[in-house]
C-alpha positions as CSV (number, residue, x, y, z in Angstrom):
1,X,-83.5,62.6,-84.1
2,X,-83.7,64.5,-81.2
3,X,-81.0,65.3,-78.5
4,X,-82.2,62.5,-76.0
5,X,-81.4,60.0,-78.7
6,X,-78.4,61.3,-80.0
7,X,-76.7,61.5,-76.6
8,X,-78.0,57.8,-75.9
9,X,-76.4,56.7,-79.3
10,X,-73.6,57.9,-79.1
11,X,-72.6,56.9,-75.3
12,X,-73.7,53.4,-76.5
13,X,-71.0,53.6,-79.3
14,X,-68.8,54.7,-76.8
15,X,-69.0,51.6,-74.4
16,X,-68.8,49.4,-77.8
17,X,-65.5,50.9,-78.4
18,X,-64.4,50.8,-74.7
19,X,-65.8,47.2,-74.7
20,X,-64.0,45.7,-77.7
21,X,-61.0,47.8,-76.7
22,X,-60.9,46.1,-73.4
23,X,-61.5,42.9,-74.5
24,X,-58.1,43.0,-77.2
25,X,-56.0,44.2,-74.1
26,X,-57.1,41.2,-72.2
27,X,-56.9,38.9,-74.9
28,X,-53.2,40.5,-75.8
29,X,-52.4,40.2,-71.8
30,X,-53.1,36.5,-72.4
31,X,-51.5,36.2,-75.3
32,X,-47.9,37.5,-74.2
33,X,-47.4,35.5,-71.8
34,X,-47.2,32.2,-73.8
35,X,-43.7,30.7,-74.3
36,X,-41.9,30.7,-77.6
37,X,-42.1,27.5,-79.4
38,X,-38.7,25.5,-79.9
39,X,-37.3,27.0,-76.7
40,X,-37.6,25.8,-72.9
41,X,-39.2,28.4,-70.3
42,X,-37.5,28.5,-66.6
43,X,-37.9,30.7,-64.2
44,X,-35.9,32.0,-61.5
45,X,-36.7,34.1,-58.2
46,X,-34.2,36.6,-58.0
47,X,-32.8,38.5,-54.9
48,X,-34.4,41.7,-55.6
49,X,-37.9,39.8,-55.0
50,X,-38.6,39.5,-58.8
51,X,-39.9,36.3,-60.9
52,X,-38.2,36.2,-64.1
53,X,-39.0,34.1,-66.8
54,X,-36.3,32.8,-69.6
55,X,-36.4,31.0,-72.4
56,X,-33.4,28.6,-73.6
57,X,-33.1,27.0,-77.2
58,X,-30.4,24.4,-76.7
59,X,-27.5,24.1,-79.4
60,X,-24.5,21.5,-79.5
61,X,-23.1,20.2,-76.5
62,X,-19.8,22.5,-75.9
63,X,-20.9,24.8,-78.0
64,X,-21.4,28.8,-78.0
65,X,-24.0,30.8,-75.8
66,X,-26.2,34.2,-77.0
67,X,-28.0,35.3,-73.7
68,X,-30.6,38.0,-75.4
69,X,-31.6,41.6,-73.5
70,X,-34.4,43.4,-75.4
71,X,-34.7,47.5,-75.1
72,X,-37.2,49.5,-73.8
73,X,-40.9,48.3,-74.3
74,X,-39.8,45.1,-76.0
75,X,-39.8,41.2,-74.6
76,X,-37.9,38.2,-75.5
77,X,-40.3,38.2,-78.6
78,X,-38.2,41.0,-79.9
79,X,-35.3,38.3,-80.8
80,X,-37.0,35.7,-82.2
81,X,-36.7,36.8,-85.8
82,X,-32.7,37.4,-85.3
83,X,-32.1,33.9,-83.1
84,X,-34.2,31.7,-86.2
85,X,-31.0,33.2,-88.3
86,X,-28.3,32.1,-85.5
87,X,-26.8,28.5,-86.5
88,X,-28.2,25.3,-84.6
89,X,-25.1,24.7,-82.8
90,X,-25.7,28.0,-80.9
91,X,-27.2,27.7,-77.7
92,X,-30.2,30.8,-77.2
93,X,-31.4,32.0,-73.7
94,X,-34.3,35.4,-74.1
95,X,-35.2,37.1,-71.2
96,X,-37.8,39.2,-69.8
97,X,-37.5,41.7,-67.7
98,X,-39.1,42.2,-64.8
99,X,-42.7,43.4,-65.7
100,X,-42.7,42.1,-69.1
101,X,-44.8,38.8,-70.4
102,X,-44.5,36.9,-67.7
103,X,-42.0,37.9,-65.4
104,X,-43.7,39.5,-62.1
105,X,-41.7,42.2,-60.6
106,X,-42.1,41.8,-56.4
107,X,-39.3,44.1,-55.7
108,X,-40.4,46.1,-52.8
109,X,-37.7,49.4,-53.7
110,X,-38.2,51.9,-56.4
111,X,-36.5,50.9,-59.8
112,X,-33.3,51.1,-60.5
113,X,-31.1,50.2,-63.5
114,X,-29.5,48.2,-60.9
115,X,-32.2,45.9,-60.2
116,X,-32.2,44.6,-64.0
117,X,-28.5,44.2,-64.0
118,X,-28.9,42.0,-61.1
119,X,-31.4,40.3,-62.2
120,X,-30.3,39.4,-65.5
121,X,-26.8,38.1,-63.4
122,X,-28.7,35.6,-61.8
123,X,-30.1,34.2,-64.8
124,X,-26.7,34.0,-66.1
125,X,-26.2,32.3,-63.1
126,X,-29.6,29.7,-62.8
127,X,-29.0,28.7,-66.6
128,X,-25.2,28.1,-65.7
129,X,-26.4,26.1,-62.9
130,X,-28.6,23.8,-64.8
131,X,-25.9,23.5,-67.7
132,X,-27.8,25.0,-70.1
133,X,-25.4,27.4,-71.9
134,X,-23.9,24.4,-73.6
135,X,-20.4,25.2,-72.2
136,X,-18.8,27.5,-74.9
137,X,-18.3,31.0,-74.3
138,X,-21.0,32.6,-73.4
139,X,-21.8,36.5,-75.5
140,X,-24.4,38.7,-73.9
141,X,-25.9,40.7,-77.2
142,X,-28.2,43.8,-75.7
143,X,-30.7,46.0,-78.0
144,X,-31.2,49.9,-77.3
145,X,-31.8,50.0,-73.5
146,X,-30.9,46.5,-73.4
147,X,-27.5,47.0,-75.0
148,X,-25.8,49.3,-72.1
149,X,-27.8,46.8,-69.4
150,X,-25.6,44.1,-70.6
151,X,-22.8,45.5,-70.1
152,X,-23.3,46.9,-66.6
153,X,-24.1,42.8,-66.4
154,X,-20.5,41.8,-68.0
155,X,-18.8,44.6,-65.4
156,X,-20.9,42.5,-62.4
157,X,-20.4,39.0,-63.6
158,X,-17.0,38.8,-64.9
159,X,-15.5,35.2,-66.0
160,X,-19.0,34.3,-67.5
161,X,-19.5,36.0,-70.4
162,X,-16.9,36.4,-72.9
163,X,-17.7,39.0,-75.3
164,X,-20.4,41.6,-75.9
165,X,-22.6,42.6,-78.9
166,X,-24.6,46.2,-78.4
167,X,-27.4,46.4,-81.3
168,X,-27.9,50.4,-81.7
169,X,-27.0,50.2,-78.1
170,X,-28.2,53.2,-76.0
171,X,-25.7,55.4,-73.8
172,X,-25.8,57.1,-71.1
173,X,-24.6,60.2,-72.3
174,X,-26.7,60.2,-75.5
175,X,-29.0,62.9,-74.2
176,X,-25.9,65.4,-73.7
177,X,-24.5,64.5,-76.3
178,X,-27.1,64.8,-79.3
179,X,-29.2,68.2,-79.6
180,X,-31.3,66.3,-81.9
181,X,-31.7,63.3,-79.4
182,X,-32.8,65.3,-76.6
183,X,-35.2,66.6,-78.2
184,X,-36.6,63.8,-79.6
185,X,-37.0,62.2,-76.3
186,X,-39.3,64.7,-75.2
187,X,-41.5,63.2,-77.4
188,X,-41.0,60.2,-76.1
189,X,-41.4,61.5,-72.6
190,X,-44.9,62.2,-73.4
191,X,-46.1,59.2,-75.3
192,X,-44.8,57.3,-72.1
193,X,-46.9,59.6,-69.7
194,X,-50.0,58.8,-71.9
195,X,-49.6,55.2,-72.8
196,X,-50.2,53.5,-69.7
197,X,-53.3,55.0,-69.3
198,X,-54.2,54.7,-72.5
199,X,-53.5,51.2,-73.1
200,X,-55.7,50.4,-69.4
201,X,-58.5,51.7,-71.5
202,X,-58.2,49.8,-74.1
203,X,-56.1,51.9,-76.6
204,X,-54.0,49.4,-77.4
205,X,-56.4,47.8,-80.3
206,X,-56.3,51.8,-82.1
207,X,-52.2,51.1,-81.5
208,X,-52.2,47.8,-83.9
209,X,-53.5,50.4,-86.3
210,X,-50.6,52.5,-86.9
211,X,-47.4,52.0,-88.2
212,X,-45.5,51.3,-84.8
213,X,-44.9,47.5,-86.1
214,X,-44.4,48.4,-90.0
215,X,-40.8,47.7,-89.3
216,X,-41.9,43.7,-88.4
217,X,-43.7,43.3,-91.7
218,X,-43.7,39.8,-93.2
219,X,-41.9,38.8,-90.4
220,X,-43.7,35.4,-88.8
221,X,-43.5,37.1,-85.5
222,X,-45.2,40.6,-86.2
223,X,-48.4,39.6,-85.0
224,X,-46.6,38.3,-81.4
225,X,-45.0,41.9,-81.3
226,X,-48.3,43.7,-82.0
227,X,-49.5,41.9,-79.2
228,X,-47.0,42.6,-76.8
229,X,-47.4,46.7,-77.3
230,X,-51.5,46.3,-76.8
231,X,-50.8,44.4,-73.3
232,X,-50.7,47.0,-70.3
233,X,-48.3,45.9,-68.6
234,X,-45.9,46.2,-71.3
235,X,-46.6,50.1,-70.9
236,X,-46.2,50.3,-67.5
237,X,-43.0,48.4,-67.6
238,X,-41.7,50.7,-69.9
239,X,-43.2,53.6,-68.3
240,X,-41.0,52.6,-65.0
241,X,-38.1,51.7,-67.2
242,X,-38.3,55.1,-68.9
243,X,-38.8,57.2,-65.8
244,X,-35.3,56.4,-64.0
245,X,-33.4,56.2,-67.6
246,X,-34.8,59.3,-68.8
247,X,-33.6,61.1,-65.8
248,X,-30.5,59.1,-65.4
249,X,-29.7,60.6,-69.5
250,X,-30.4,64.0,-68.6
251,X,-28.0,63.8,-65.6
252,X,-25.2,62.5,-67.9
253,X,-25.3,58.7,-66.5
254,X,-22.2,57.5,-65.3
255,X,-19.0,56.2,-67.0
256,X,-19.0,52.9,-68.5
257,X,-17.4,50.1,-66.9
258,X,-14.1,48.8,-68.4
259,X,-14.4,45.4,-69.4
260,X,-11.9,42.4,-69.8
261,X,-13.6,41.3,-73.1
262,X,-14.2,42.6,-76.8
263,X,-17.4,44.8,-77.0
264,X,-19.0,45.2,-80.5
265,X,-21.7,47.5,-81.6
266,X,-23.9,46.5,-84.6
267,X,-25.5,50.1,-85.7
268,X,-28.7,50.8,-87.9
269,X,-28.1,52.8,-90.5
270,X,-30.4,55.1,-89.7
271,X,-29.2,55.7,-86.2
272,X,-25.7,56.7,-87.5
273,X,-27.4,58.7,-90.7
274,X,-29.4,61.1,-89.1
275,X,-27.5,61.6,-85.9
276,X,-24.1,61.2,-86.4
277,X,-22.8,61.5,-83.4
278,X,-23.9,58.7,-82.0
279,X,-20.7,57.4,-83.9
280,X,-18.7,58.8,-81.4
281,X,-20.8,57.3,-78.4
282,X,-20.3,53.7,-80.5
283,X,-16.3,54.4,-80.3
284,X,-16.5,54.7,-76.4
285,X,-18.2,51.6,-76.2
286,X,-15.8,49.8,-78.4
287,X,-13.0,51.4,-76.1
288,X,-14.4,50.1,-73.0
289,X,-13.7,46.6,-73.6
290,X,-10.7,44.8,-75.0
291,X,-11.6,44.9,-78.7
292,X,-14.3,44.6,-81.1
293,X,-16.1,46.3,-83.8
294,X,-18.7,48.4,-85.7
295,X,-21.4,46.8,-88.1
296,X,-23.9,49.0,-89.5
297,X,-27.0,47.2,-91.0
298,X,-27.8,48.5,-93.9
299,X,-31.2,50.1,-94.9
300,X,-32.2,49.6,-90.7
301,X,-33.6,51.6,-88.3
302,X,-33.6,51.4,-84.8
303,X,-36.4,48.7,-84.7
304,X,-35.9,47.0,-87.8
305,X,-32.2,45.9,-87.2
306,X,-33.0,43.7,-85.0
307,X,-37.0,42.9,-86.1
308,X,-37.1,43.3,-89.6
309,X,-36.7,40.1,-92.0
310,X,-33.8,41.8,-94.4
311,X,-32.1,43.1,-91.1
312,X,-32.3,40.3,-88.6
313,X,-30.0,38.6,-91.0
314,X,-27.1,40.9,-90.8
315,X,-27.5,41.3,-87.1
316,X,-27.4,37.4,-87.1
317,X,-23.9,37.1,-88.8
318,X,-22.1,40.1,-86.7
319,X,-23.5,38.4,-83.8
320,X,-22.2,34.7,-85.1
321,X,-18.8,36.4,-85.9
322,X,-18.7,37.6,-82.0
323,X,-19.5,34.4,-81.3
324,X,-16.5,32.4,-83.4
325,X,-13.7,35.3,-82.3
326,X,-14.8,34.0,-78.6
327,X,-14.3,30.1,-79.2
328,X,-10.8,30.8,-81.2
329,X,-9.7,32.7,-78.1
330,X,-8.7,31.1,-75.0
331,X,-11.4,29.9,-72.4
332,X,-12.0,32.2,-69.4
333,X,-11.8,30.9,-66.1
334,X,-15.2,29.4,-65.0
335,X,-16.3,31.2,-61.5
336,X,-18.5,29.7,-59.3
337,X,-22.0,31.5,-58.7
338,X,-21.4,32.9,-55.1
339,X,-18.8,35.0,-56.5
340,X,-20.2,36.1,-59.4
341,X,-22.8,37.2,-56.7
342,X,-19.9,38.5,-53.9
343,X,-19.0,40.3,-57.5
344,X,-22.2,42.3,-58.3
345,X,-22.7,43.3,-54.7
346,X,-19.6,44.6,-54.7
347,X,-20.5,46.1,-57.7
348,X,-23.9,47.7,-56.3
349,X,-21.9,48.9,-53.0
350,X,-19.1,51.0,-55.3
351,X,-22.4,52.5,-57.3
352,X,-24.4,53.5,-54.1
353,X,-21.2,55.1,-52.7
């Protein structure tokens, strides 16, 4: 074979692997921004200029509410495995972030936490509009990232949620506070950097390969999550995400908000094995708010407490036992949306000062 031929064969390889590559990120693009069967998909323009898409699985009339966040790189998809374990008389609302399936971030400013704390208040506030959070107390239950967004979200909409569930629930002083965290973020740091890119170039069907989803196994939605990390704009929405929190970390964040309502964490093992010092960042969460407690998920990781089929379970029942201390306790007063808004700009005017 001589040189000609070799450098022709393998460039032509080369486009067949960019080719198919390209062709899974489109198809995976496509793919994750369907809606999740059983549930209804609204959307709602939002005052920072972004389109955010929601998706609400109605339970009993007057019954209890679970609005869902997801963490870092991960969609509404990410709770479908815990919410087909929540009872039927529990009303369901996922979210996606800006950025993420098919929510289209307009914002014209740089991201912020901020922006996805107000956004997810004026979901709270659209589905409370249409009556769709069946009118029981209403629990906001955050994962990872998602975990300390919901409760900036409680601290800016108070008198509509009633209680908080943080699943391995990231802080803001994590980085500070963990040698071994800090350094496993740099890590992190640079798959983030990469990943974009990578997944733009079709990388994302060599990513399905790996064990990044071996958490999700057997579940009936590991396929949808694979999916979801081939799509590029999952990576850049996580890339943007990670950018501001990474350096918001390393600064030392800011203190949590007190809250006038319980705030449990549900741990993965894992987490609290190998770095046990997160225990102590779980205790200042529990202190922030007016009661609560700690459930660690036994044999879970930080993906699989809330994604894998003999986790999603547990995480289920701490999150239905959230949900029953709510309706025993007496009803909050009701607010009415403009001052749940009048609240979080207040709430953004104290932060920017």
């Amino acid at each position: 074979m001589t040189g000609t031929s070799f450098t022709r064969l393998t460039a032509a390889g080369l486009a067949a692997c960019l080719a198919a590559g390209l062709a899974h990120q489109n198809y995976a693009t496509v793919m994750s921004r369907t809606g999740h069967r059983g549930f209804e998909r609204r959307r709602v323009r939002c005052g920072t200029g972004n389109i955010v898409d929601y998706h609400v699985r109605r339970g009993r009339e007057g019954g209890p509410a679970v609005v869902c966040e997801a963490g870092l790189m991960s969609t509404s998809a990410a709770w479908l495995l815990v919410a087909d374990h929540l009872g039927p008389d529990v009303t369901v609302l996922l979210y996606d972030r800006a950025g993420y399936r098919g929510s289209l971030r307009r914002c014209p400013e740089d991201y912020s936490l901020n922006e996805s704390v107000s956004d997810l208040t004026e979901v709270l506030a659209d589905a409370a509009d249409a009556r769709l959070l069946g009118g029981g107390p209403c629990v906001l239950a955050g994962h990872s990232l998602g975990g300390y967004l919901v409760h900036r979200a409680a601290a800016a909409a108070p008198g509509r949620v009633h209680g908080l569930v943080l699943v391995d629930p990231t802080h803001p002083r994590e980085l500070l506070h963990s040698r071994r965290q800090r350094e496993g973020s740099r890590g992190v740091n640079l798959t983030m950097k990469l990943g974009p890119w990578s997944s733009v170039f079709g990388a994302g069907l060599l990513i399905d390969k790996k064990g990044l989803f071996s958490f999700a196994e057997g579940s009936p939605y590991h396929r949808k999550l694979r999916l979801e990390g081939s799509a590029p704009s999952t990576w850049r929405s996580a890339r943007r995400e990670w950018d501001y929190s990474y350096a918001f970390m390393l600064d030392g964040g800011r203190p949590l908000d007190r809250l006038d309502v319980p705030v449990s964490v549900v741990a993965a093992e894992g987490t609290v094995r190998d770095t046990p010092e997160h225990r102590e960042l779980y205790e200042e969460y529990l202190a922030s708010g007016t009661g609560g407690r700690i459930t660690t998920v036994p044999g879970s990781n930080h993906l699989s407490v809330l994604g894998g089929t003999a986790c999603a379970p547990h995480t289920a029942e701490a999150i239905g036992q959230v949900l029953a201390d709510a309706a025993a306790r007496p009803a909050h007063g009701a607010r009415e949306v403009h001052e749940v808004r009048e609240a979080h700009g207040k709430s953004e005017s104290e932060e920017a000062a």
